[in-house]
matplotlib code that plots the C-alpha trace (Angstrom):
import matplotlib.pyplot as plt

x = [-11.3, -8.2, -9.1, -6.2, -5.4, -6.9, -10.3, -9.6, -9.1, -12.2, -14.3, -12.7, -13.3, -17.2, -17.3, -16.1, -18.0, -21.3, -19.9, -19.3, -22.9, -24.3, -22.1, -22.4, -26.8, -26.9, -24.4, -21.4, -18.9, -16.9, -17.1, -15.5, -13.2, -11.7, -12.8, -12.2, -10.1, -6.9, -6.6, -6.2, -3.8, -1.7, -1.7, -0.7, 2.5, 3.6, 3.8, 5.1, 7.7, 9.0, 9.3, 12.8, 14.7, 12.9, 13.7, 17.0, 18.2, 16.7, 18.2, 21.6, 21.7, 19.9, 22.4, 25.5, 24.2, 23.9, 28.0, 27.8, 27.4, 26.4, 23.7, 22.4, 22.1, 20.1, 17.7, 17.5, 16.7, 14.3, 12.3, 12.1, 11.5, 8.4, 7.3, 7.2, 5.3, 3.0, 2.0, 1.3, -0.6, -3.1, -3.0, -4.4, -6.6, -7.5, -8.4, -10.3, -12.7, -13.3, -13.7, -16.4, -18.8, -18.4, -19.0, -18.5, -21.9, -23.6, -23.3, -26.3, -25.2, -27.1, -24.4, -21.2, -21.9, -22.3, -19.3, -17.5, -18.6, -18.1, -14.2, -13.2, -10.8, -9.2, -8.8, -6.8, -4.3, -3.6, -3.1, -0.7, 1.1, 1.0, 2.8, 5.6, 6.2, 5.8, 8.4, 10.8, 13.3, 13.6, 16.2, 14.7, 13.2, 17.3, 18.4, 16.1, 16.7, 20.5, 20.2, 22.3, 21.7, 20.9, 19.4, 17.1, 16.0, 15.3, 13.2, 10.3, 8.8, 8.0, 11.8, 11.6, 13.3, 16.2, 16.3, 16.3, 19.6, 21.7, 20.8, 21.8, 25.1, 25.9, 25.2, 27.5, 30.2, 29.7, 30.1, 33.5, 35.2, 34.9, 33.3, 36.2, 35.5, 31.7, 30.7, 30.4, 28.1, 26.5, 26.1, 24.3, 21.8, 20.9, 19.8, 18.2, 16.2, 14.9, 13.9, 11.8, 10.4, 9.6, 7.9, 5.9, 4.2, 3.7, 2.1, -0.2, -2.0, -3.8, -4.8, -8.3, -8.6, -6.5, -8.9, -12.0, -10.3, -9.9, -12.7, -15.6, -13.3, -13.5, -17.1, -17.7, -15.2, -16.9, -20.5, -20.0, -23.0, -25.3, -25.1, -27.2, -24.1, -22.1, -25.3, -25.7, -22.0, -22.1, -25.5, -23.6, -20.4, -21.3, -20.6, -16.7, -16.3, -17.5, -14.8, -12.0, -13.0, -13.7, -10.3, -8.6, -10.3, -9.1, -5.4, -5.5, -7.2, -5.4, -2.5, -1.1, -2.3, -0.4, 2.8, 2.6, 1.9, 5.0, 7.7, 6.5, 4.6, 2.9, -0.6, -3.0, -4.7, -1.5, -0.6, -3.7, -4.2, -0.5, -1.3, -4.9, -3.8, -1.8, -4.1, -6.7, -4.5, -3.4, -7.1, -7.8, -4.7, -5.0, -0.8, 1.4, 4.4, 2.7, 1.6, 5.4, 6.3, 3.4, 3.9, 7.7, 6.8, 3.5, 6.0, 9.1, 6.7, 3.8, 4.9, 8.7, 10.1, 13.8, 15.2, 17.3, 14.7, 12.0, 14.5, 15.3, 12.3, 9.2, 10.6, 11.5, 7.9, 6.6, 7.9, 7.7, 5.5, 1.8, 0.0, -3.7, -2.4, -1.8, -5.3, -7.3, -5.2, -5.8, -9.4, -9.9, -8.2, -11.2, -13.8, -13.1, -12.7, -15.8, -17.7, -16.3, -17.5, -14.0, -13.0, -9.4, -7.7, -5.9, -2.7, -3.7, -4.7, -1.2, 0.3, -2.0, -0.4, 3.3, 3.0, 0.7, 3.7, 6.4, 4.3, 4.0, 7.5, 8.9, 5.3, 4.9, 3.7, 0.9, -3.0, -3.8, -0.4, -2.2, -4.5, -1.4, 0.2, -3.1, -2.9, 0.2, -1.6, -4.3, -2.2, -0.3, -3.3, -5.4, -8.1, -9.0, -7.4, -10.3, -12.6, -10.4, -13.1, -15.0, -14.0, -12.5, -16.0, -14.9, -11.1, -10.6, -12.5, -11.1, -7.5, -7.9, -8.9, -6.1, -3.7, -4.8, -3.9, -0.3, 0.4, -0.8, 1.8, 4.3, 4.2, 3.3, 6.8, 8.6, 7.3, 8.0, 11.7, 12.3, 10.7, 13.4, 16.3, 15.5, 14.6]
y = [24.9, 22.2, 19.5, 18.7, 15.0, 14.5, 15.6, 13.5, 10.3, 10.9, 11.0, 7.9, 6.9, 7.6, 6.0, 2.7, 2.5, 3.0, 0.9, -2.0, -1.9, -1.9, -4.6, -7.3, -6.1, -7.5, -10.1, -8.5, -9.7, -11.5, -8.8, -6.6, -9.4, -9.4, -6.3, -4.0, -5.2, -5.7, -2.0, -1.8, -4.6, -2.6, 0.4, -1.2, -3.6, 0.1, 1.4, -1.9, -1.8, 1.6, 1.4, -1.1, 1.6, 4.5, 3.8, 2.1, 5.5, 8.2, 6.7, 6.2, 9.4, 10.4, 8.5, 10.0, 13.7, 13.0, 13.4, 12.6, 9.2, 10.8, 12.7, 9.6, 7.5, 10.8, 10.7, 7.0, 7.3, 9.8, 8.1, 4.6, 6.1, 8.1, 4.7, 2.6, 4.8, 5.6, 2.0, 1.6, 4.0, 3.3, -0.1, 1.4, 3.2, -0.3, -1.8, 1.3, 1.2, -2.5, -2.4, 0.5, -0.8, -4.8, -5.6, -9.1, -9.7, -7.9, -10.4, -13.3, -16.8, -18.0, -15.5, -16.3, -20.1, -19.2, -17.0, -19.7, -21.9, -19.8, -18.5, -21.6, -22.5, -19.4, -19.1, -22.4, -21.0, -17.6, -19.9, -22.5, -19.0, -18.0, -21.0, -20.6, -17.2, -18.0, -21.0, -18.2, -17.2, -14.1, -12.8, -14.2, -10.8, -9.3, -12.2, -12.0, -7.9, -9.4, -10.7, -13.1, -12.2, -8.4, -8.7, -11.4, -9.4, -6.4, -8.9, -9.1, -5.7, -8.0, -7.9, -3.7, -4.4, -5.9, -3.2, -0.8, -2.5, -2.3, 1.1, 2.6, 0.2, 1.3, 5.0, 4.7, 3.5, 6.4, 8.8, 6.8, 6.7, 10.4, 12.6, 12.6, 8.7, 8.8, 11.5, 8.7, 6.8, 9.3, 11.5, 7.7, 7.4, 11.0, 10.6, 7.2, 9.1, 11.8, 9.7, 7.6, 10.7, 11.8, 7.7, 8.9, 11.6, 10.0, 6.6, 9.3, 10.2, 6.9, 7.0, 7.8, 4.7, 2.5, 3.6, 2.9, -0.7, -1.2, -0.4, -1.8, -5.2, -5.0, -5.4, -7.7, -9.7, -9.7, -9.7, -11.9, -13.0, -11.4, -7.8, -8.8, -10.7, -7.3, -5.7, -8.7, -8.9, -5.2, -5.4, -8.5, -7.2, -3.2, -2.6, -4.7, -2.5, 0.9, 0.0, -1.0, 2.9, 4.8, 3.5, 4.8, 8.3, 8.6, 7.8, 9.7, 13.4, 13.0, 11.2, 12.0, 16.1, 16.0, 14.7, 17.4, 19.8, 19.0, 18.3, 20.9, 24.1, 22.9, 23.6, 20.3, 21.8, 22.0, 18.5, 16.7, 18.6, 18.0, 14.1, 13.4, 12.2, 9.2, 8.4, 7.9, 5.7, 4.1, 3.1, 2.0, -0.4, -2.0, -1.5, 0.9, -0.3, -0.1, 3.8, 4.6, 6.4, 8.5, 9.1, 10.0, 12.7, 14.3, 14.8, 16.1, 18.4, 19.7, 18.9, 20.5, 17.5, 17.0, 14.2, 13.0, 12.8, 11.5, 8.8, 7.8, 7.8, 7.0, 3.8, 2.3, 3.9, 1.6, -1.5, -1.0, 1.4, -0.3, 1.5, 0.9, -2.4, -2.8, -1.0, -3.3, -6.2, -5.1, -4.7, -7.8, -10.0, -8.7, -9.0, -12.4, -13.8, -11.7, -13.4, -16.6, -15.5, -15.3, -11.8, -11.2, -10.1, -6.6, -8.7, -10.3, -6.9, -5.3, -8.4, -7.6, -4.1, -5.3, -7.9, -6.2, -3.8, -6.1, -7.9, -5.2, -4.4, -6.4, -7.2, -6.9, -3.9, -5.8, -6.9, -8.6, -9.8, -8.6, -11.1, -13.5, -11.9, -11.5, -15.2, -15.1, -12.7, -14.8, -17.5, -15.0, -14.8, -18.0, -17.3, -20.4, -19.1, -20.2, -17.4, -15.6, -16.8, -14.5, -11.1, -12.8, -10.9, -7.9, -7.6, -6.3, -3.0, -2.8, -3.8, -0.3, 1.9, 0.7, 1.3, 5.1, 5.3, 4.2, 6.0, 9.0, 8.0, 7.9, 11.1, 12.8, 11.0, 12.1, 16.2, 15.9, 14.6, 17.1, 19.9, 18.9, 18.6, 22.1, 20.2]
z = [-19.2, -18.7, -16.5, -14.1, -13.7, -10.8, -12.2, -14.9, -12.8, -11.0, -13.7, -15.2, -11.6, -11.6, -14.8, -14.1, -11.4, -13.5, -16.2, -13.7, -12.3, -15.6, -17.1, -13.8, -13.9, -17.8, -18.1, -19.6, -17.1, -20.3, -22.3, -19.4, -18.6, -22.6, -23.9, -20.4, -18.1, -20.2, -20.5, -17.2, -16.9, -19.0, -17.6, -14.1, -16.0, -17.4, -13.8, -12.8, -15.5, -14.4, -10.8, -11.0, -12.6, -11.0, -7.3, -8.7, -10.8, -7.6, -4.8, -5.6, -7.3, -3.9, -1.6, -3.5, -3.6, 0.1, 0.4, 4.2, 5.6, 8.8, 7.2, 5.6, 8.7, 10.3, 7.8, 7.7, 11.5, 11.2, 8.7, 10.1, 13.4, 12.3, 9.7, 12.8, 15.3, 12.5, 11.9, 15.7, 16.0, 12.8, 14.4, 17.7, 16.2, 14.7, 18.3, 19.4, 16.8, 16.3, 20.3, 20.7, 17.2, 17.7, 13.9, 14.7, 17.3, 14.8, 12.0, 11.4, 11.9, 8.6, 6.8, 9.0, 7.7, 4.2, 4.4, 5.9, 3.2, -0.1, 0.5, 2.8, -0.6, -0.6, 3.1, 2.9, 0.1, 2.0, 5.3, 3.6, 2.1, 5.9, 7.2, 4.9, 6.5, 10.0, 9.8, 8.8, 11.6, 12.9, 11.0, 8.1, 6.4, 7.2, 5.0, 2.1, 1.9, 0.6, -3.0, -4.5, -8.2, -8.6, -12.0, -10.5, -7.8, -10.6, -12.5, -10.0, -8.3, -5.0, -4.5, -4.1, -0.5, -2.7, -4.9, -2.1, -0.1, -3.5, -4.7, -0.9, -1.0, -4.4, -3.2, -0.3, -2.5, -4.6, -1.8, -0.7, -4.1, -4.7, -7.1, -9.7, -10.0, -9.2, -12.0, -14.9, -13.1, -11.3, -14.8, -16.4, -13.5, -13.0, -17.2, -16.1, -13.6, -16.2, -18.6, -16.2, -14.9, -18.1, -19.0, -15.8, -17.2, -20.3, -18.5, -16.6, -19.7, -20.1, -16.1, -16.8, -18.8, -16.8, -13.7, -15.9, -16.5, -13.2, -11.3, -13.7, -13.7, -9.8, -9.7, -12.3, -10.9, -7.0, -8.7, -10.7, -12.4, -10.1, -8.6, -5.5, -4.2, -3.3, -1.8, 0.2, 1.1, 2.0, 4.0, 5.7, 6.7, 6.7, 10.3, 9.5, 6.6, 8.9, 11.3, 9.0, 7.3, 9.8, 11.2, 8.0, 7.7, 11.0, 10.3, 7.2, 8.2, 12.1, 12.2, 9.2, 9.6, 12.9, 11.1, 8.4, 11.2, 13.8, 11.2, 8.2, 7.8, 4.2, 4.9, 4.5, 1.5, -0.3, 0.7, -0.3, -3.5, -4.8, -3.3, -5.1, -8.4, -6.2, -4.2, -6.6, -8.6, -5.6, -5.1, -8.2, -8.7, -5.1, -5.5, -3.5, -5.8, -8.9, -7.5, -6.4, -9.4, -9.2, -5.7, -6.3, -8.7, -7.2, -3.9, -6.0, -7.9, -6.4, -2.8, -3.0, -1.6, -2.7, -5.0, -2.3, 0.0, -2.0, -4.2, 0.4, 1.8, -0.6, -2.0, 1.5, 2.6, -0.5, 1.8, 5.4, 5.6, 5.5, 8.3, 6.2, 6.1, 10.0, 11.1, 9.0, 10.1, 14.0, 13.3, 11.2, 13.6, 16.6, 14.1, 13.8, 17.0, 18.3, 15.3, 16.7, 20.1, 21.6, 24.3, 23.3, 26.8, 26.6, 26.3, 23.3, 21.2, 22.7, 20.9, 17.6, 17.6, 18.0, 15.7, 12.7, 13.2, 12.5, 10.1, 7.9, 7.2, 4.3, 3.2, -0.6, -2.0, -3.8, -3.6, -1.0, 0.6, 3.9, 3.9, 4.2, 7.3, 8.8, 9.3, 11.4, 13.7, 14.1, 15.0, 17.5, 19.3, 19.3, 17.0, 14.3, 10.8, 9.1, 10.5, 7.8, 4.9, 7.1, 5.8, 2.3, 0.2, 0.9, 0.9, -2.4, -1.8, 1.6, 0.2, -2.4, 0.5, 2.9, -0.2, -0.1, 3.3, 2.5, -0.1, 2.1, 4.9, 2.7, 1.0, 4.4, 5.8, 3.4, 3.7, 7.2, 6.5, 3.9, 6.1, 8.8, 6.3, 5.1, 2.1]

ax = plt.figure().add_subplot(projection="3d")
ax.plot(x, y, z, "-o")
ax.set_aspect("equal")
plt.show()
């Protein structure tokens, strides 16, 4: 019997995780670090390396086939309209269940010190990051979205935004110019796009082993050399990381079932099935950019989703769309101020909502760029940054489960906006 993809990621999956345990219980977390974990540094730079040409090559092909301004600036609307309400509501959904378990009372103060203690170094570096970004102005993110240099924007996959405003510029010219003049160009980036499609499928081969690389490197790395630590930083924080989860299953299986079901007709089963193989890789790369190309061709080809929809909507999804991010921002920011035993006023978690909102667009599709903006809303609402070394143990498995949940709104955005395109 052939095993489909997915299956095959979740046993590489399982694997890793047994593997990991093993390897941080004896000692081997060297041999994992040189021996294991540069296989899954590869596969993540392949997916890396693709994405630049991938969302460059599909959206201006998408953009062009478009052939209406008008109809471009509809789905535009549509898609940034549903991104935003989305993230506020994940990020209300945040509040509610931070509010009704209280991780933070729960948490010994012998623990809370030693927390404090272990990842106060760390804290410091995502705060000092933090500050750099708050002293931006407002129309800051508007500026950097412009590049000077294209092929230096291309060069970095944390510059996607970049990519994104010259591929729909270029796209829009395209459209203007005609299709007797557009054709050459259009002919060289529809070939572009095929190939990379093609480099997708051919990536997806070693995803078992990439997802074995990453997930036994994961452990090691937070065990270090002594697999107690993560059962006592999960024993210590388990009612934080119930709330941050429950939060996301929630978003996941309601929020983003009641998209599919007012904008499309594709039953859930379809959706979630054709989605697995991304989601599975989004979890085990931590990345939403890295998982783009995957995303962008699970939607075109199991999901029915058009080019010109997917090339549109999944690539600016990949970095504005971070409604995992926002929840666990809105329910890490409680956590710690209730640890701190400060009451946050209704005014001040309306303010966590509007800001994790904002926050999140522009926020690089990478691990762990949450735990910079998180600073800025903890600044927005009075609470001491450095209660962030607080919830610093346990980031990176939260960071892969919020990345699932992005992934997810993304491909369930872009359904819905096909679905209303008669796409």
């Amino acid at each position: 019997m052939k095993i489909p993809l997915y299956g095959k990621i979740i046993i590489g999956l399982i694997l890793g995780i047994v593997f990991g345990i093993f390897a941080a219980s004896n000692g081997w977390n060297q041999f994992t670090n040189e021996w294991i974990s540069p296989f899954g540094k590869i596969f993540i730079s392949l997916l890396k390396l693709i994405a630049v040409p991938l969302v460059l090559s599909s959206l201006i092909t998408g953009v062009a086939s478009l052939s209406d301004l008008q109809k471009l600036s509809r789905i535009g609307g549509k898609t940034i309209m549903i991104y935003i309400s989305t993230t506020a509501v994940a990020a209300t959904i945040g509040l509610v269940a931070v509010n009704i378990l209280q991780p933070g009372d729960k948490l010994p103060d012998d623990m809370k010190q030693k927390l404090q203690s272990s990842y106060q170094d760390t804290a410091s570096g995502k705060m000092e990051a933090a500050q750099q970004m708050k002293e931006r102005t407002a129309l800051q993110p508007i500026v950097d979205m412009v590049p000077q240099n294209f092929f230096n924007a291309a060069s970095n996959n944390r510059n996607m935004l970049q990519v994104v405003f010259v591929s729909i510029i270029v796209g829009i010219s395209l459209i203007q110019i005609g299709k007797s003049k557009s054709k050459p160009m259009l002919n060289f980036f529809e070939s572009l796009n095929d190939v990379v499609i093609k480099l997708v499928e051919n990536i997806m081969i070693l995803a078992p082993i990439g997802v074995f690389s990453l997930i036994a490197d994961t452990i090691t790395t937070i065990a270090g050399d002594d697999i107690n630590k993560v059962f006592e930083l999960l024993g210590a924080l388990g009612f934080y990381m119930i709330a941050v989860i429950i939060g996301l299953i929630l978003q996941t299986t309601i929020t983003y079932s009641a998209v599919l079901k007012i904008f499309s007709k594709m039953s859930l089963k379809k959706f979630y099935k054709g989605i697995a193989p991304a989601q599975l890789l989004a979890f085990s790369t931590s990345s939403s950019g890295a998982t783009l190309p995957v995303t962008m061709d699970r939607c075109e080809k199991e999901l029915g989703v058009s080019e010109e929809v997917s090339s549109f909507v999944l690539p600016l999804g990949a970095t504005i769309n971070m409604d995992g991010t926002a929840l666990y921002q809105a329910i890490a920011a409680v956590f710690i101020a209730q640890t701190l035993g400060m009451d946050l006023s209704l005014g001040a978690q309306s303010t966590i909502v509007l800001t994790a909102v904002l926050a999140s667009i522009g926020t690089a599709a990478v691990p762990g760029a949450g735990i910079i903006t998180l600073v800025i809303i903890l600044e927005a609402i009075g609470v001491p940054s450095v209660g962030l070394a607080l919830i610093l143990g346990v980031d990176r498995i939260l960071d892969m489960l919020r990345t699932v949940t992005n992934v997810t709104g993304d491909a369930s955005v872009a359904v819905a906006i096909a679905s209303s395109e008669k796409n």
